[in-house]
Wavefront OBJ file of the C-alpha trace (Angstrom):
o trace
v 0.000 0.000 0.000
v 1.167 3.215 -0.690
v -0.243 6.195 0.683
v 0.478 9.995 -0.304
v 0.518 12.684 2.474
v 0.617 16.714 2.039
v 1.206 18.951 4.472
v -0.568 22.536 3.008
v 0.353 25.875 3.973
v -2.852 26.491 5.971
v -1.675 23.733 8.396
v -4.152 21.138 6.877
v -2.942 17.842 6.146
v -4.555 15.931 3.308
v -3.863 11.844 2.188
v -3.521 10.839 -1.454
v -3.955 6.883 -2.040
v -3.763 5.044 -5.581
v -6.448 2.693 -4.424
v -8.446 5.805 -4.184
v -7.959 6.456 -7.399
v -8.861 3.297 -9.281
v -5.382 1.581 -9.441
v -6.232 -1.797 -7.858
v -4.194 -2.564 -5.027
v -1.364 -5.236 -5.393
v -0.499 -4.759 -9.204
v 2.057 -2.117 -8.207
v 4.642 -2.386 -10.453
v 8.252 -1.567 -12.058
v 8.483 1.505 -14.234
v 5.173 2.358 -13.728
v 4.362 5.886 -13.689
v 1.900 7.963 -11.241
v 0.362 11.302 -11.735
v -1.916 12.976 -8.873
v -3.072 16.543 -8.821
v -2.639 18.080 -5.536
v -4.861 20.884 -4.194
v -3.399 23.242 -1.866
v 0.265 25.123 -1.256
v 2.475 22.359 -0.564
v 4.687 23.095 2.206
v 5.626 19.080 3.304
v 5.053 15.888 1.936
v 5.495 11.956 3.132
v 5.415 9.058 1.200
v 4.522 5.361 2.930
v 5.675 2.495 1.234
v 3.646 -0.711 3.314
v 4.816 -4.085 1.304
v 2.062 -7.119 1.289
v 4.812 -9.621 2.313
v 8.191 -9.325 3.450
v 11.400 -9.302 2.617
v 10.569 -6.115 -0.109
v 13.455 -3.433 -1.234
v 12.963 -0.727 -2.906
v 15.727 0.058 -4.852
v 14.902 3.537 -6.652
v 12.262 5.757 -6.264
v 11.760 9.765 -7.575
v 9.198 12.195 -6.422
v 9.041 15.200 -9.057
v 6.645 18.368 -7.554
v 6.488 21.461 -9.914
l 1 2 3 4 5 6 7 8 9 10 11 12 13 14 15 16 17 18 19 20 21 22 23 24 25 26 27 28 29 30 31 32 33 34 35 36 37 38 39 40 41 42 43 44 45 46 47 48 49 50 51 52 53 54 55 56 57 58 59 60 61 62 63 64 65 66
């Protein structure tokens, strides 16, 4: 599971989740590429990476906010 959080500059914090958004959870995947619009002045945000079974590495990851 993966969940998205934002901290906004009004204090608020808000929680993005790709399940929310129709990608079905547990077909994560290699080179696969996620877009979500965020609403708010982004001041903070925290990914969590929860694996379905253990061991799991993640070897590379890139967060890209414009």
């Amino acid at each position: 599971d993966i969940d998205i959080e934002i901290l906004t500059e009004a204090g608020n914090w808000r929680i993005y989740s790709p399940d929310a958004t129709g990608h079905t959870e547990g077909t994560y995947a290699a080179n696969e590429l996620w877009s979500f619009v965020m609403t708010g002045d982004l001041v903070l945000a925290r990914l969590t990476f929860t694996p379905d079974a253990y061991p799991c590495t993640v070897s590379d990851a890139e967060v890209v906010m414009r």
